[in-house]
C-alpha positions in Angstrom: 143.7 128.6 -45.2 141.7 126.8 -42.7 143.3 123.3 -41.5 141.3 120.1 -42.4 140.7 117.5 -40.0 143.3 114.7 -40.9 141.6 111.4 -42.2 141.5 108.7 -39.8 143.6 105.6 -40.6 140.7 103.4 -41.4 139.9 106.1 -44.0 143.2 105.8 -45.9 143.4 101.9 -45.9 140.2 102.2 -47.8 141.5 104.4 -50.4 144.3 102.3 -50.9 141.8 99.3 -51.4 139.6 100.8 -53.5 142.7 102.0 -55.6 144.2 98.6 -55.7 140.7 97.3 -56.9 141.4 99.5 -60.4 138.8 102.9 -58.9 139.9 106.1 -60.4 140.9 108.8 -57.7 137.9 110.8 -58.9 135.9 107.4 -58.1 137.5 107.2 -54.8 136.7 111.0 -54.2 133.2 110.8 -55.2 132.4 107.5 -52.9 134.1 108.5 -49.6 133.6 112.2 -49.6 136.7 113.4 -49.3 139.0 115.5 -51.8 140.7 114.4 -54.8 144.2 115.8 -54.4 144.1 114.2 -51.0 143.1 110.6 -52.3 146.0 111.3 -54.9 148.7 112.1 -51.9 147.2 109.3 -49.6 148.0 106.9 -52.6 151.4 108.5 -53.7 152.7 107.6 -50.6 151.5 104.1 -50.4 153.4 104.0 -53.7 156.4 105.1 -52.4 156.5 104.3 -48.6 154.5 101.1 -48.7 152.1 102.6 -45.9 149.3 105.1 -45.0 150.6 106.3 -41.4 152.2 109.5 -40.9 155.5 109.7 -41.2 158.0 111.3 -39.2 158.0 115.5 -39.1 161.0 117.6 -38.7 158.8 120.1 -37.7 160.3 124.3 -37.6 164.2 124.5 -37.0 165.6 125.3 -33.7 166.2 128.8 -33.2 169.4 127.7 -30.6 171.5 125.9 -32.6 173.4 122.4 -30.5 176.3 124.7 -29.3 174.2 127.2 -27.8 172.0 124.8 -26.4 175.2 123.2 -24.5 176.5 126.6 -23.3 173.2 127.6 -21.6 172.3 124.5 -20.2 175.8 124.8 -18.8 175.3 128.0 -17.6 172.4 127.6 -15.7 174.1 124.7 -14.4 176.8 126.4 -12.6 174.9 129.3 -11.4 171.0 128.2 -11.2 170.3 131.9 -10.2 171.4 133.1 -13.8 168.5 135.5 -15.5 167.1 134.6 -18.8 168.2 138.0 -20.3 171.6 136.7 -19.3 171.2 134.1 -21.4 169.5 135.9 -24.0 173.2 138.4 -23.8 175.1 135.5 -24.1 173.7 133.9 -26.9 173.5 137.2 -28.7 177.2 137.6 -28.2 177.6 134.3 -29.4 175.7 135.4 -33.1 172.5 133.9 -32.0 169.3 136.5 -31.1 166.5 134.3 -29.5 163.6 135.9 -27.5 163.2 135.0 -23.1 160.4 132.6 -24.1 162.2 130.9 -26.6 165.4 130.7 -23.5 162.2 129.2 -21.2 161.6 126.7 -24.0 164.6 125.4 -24.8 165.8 124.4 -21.0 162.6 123.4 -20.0 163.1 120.8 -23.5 166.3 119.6 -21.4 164.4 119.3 -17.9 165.3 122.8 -16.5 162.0 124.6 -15.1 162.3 127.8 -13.7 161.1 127.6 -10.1 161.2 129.8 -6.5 164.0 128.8 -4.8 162.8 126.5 -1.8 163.8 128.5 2.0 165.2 126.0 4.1 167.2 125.8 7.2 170.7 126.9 7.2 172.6 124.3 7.7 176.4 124.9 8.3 179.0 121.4 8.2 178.4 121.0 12.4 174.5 120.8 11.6 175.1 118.6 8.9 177.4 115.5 10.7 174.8 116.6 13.7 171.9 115.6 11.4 173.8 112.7 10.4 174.8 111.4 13.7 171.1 111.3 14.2 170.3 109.3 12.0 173.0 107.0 12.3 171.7 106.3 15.9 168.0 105.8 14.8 167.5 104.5 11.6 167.3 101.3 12.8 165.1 102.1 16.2 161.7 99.7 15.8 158.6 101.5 15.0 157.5 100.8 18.5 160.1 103.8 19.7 158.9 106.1 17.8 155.4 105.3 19.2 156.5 106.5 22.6 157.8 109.9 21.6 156.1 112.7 22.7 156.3 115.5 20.0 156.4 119.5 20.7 156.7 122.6 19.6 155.4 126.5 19.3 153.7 128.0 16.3 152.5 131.3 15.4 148.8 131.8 13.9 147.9 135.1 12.1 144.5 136.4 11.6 144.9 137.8 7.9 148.6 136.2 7.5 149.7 133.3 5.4 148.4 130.2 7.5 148.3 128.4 4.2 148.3 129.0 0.6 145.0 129.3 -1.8 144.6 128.7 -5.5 141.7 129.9 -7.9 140.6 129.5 -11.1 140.1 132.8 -12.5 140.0 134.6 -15.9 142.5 136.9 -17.5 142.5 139.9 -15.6 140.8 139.3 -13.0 143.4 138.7 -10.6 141.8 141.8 -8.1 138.1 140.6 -8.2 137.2 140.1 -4.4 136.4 136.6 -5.0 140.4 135.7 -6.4 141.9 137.8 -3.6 143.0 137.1 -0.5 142.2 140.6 2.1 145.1 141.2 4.0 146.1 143.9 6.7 149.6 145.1 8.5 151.6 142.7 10.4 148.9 140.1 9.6 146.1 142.2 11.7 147.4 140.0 14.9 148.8 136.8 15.8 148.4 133.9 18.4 151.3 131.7 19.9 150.6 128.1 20.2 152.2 125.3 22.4 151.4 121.9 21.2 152.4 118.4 21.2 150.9 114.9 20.0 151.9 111.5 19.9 151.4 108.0 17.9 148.0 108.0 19.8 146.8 111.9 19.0 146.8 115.3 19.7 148.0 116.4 23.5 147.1 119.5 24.9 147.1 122.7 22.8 147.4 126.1 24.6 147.8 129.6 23.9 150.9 131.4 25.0 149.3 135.2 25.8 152.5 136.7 26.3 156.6 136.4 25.2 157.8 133.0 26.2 160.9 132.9 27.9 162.6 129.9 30.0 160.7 130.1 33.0 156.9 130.6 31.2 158.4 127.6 29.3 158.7 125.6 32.1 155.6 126.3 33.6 154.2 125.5 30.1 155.6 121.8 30.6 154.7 121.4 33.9 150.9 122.2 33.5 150.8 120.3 30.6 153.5 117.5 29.8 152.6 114.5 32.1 148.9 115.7 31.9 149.4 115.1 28.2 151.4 111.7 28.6 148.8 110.4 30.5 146.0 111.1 28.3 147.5 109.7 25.4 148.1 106.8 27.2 152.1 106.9 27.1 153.9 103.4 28.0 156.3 103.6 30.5 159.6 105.2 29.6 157.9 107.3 27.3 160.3 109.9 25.3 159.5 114.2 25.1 160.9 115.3 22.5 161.8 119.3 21.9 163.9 121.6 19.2 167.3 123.4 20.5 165.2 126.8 20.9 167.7 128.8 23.8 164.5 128.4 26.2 164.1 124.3 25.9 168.1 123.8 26.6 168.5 126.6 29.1 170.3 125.2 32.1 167.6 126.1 34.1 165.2 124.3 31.7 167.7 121.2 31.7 167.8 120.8 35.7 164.1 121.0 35.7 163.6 117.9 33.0 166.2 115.9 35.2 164.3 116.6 38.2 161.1 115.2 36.7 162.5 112.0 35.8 161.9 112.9 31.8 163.7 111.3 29.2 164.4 113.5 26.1 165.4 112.9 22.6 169.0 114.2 21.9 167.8 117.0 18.7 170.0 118.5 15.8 170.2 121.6 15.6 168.7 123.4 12.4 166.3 120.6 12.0 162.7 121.6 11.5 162.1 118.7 8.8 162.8 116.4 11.4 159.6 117.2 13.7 156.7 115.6 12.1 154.7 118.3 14.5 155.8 120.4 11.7 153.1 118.4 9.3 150.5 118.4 12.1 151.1 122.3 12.5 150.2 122.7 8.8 147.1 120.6 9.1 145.5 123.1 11.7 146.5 126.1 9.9 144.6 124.7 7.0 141.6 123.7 9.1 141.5 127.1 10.7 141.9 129.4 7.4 138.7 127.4 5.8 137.3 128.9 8.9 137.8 132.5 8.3 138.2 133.6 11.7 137.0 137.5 12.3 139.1 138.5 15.1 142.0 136.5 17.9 139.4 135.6 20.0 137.5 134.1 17.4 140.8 132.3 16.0 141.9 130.9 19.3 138.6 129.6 19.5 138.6 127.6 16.3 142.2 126.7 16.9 141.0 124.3 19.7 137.8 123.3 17.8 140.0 122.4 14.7 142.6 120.7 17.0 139.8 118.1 18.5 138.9 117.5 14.8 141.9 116.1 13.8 141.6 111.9 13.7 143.7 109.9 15.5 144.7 108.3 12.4 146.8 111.6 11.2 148.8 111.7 14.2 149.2 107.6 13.7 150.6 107.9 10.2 152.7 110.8 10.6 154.7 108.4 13.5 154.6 106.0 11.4 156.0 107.3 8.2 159.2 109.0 10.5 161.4 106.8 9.3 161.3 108.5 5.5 163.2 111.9 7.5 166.1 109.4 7.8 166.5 108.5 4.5 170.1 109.8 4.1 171.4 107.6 7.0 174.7 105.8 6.1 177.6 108.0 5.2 181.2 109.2 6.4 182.5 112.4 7.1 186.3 113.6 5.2 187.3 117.1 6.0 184.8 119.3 5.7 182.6 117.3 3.5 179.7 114.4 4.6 178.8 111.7 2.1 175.7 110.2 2.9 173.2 107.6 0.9 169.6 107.0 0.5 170.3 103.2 -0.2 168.6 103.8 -3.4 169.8 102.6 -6.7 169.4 105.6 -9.9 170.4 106.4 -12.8 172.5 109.1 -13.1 170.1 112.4 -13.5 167.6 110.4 -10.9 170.2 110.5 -8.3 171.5 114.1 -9.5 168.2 115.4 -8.8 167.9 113.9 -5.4 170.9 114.9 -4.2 169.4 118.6 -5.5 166.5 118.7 -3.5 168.2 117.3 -0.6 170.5 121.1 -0.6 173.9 118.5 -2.1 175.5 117.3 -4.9 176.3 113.9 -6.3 179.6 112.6 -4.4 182.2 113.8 -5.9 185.6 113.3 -4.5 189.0 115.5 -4.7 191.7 113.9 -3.1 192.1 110.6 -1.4 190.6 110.5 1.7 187.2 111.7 0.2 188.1 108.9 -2.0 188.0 106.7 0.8 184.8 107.9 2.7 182.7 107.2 -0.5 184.8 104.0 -1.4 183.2 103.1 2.4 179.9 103.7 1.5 180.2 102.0 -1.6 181.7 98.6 0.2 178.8 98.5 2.9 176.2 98.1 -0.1 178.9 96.2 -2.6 177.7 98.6 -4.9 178.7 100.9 -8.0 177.9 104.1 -7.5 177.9 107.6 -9.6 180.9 110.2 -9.5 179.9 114.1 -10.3 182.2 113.8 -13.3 181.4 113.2 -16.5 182.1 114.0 -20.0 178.7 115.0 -21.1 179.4 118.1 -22.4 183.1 118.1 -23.6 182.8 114.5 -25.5 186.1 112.4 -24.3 187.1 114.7 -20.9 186.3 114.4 -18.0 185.0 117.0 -15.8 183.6 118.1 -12.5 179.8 118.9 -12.5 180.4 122.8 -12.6 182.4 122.3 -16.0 185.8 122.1 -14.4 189.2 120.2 -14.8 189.2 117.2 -12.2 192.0 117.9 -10.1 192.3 114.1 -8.7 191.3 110.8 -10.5 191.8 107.3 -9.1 190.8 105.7 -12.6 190.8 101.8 -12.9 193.9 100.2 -15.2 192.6 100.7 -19.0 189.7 103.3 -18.0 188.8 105.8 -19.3 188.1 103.2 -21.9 185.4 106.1 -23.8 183.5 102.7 -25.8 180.2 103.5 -26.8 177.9 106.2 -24.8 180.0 105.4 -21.5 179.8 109.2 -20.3 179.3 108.9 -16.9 182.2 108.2 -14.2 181.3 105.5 -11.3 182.8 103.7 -8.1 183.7 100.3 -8.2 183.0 99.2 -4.5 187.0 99.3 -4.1 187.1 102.6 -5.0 188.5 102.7 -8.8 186.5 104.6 -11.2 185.3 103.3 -14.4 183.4 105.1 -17.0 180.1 103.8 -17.5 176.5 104.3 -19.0 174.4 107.0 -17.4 171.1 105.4 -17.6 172.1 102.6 -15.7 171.5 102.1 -11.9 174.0 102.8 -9.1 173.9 103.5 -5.8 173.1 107.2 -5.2 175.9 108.7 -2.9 175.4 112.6 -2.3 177.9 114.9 -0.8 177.1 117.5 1.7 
């Protein structure tokens, strides 16, 4: 049976007034054009519910009943990598047979998307306190500094490669028409190197490097085209060049030669890509040059340059002055081989899980005293609460670590666990005693690394 267009709510309040004026239902049909039996319902439930809006729907039962709900949102939990025919297997063991979409549905219901796993550096504890030392020393550098850096780096162009990435809006099955496809050839069909750097004030010089770069064709590099770049840009005195770790720019060769020039460069992490904001400027040529559709290198060097004159000052201003956001886990301390830093925001409990996600951590979670104190630290600099990865979330009235297992070392205030109300979540005081407390309210967000 086909589905009628439900009445508007204008439509009902009529019927109800034309009914309360002493109108038959066939009346009521008749003058507003609509069914009987539906004037008859409209007006049985004004009878009984006193109102004409729709009320609430239970709607079709779930298929994963609130146990199996808990056990694969835990699951995927632990090990975000798990498959959904896992999950399908383990729910089936469990007496429940559900489909892979129905899997999809379900976590997705509970804010779990499947996604590709982001590539990002790897960073190993050294890189990390590195990183962290780094930003110690500059968060609170003036805008002014950052101004005066000169930014570099090498990137590598391909001709039929994946400079950047291209969406269409196609129909069903016809992913291979010519016009949704993107033509590509072996090893990219040929590459260029690039040298580049910018500042505050816009792009410096931009050259191709014709053959593999090693220290000394590095250095040669700089010396052609550093101080010619400073002083086109316009660089104040005591201007700052700034380069990655790569073994050519800290060769001891490379080192002696900087010191002989008189240049001033920015101590770098290691591992730290995300760091550079050449790394944003890089991408905005590559996407300039693929709208180009270059036919062959010497076509693509070519636009390259043409592209790299195109770009407004203005880019290269905003990117300087948006650097500060890289540093936004700044303040922390270091206990054994774990690093607790902060983002000096203040979340709720999933918000500041999820940061401390997508910044490659997890929500500070101490084990033994003297993590204790590192976060405790933290916590006292802001005078803040702040969030503990324990909770009790999903075994009601104990405690556990994030990953579903038995703490191993509390520090709980006198009286706490206290378990009143929804209190599920476990926070710092700022003198380090835990309390149990409401997830949704707002607490410093502490991440461990």
């Amino acid at each position: 049976m086909v589905k009628t267009k439900e009445l508007s709510k204008d439509t009902r309040n009529k019927i109800v007034a034309l009914h309360q004026a002493g109108k038959t239902e066939s009346a009521i049909a008749n003058q507003l054009g609509v069914k009987k039996s539906t004037v008859g319902a409209i007006i049985t439930k004004w009878k009984t519910y006193k109102t004409t809006d729709n009320l609430p729907r239970t709607g079709a039962p779930h298929k994963i009943p609130p146990r199996g709900v808990r056990m694969i949102t835990r699951t995927v939990s632990k090990n975000p990598r798990t498959m959904r025919g896992d999950l399908v297997n383990e729910l089936q063991r469990a007496g429940t047979n559900v489909t892979r979409p129905t899997i999809s549905n379900t976590l997705r219901h509970h804010g779990l998307r499947s996604c590709s796993a982001r590539r990002v550096p790897l960073l190993k504890p050294v890189h990390v306190r590195a990183r962290l030392k780094f930003a110690r020393e500059h968060l609170d550098d003036p805008e002014e500094f950052w101004e005066n850096v000169l930014w570099s780096d090498e990137t590598k162009l391909e001709l039929f490669g994946r400079n950047t990435t291209c969406r269409v809006w196609r129909k069903k099955n016809s992913e291979l028409h010519p016009s949704n496809t993107i033509p590509t050839v072996k090893h990219g069909g040929g590459n260029i190197m690039l040298w580049g750097c910018f500042s505050a004030k816009g792009p410096g010089r931009l050259i191709r490097v014709h053959e593999s770069m090693n220290g000394a064709m590095y250095r040669e590099i700089l010396s052609a085209n550093l101080l010619p770049s400073a002083r086109a840009l316009k660089m104040k005195r005591g201007w700052v060049f700034q380069h990655d770790n790569d073994p050519k720019h800290t060769a001891r060769a490379t080192k002696e030669w900087l010191r002989k020039k008189h240049f001033k460069v920015l101590e770098w992490p290691s591992q730290s890509p995300d760091l550079n904001p050449i790394e944003n400027l890089w991408r905005e040529l590559k996407v300039r040059v693929a709208k180009r559709k270059a036919k062959n290198i010497t076509a693509l060097e070519e636009i390259c340059m043409e592209e790299r004159a195109n770009i407004p000052t203005t880019v290269c201003g905003n990117l300087v002055k948006t650097y500060r956001k890289p540093l936004l886990f700044a303040r922390g301390a270091i206990a054994g081989e774990k690093t607790f830093v902060t983002s000096g925001k203040e979340l709720d409990y999933e918000e500041s899980k999820a940061l401390c996600l997508k910044a490659g951590g997890l929500v500070a979670t101490p084990k033994n005293a003297e993590e204790n104190k590192a976060v405790s630290e933290i916590a006292q600099y802001y005078n803040l609460f702040t969030f503990l990865g324990i909770t009790d979330i999903q075994t009601e009235g104990t405690f556990r670590y994030s990953d579903g297992k038995s703490i191993t070392y509390t520090n709980w205030k006198a009286g706490e666990p206290n378990q009143r109300g929804e209190e599920d979540c476990a926070e710092m005081l700022p003198n380090g005693q835990w309390n149990d407390g409401a997830c949704n309210q707002k607490r410093l967000n502490i991440c461990e690394f």
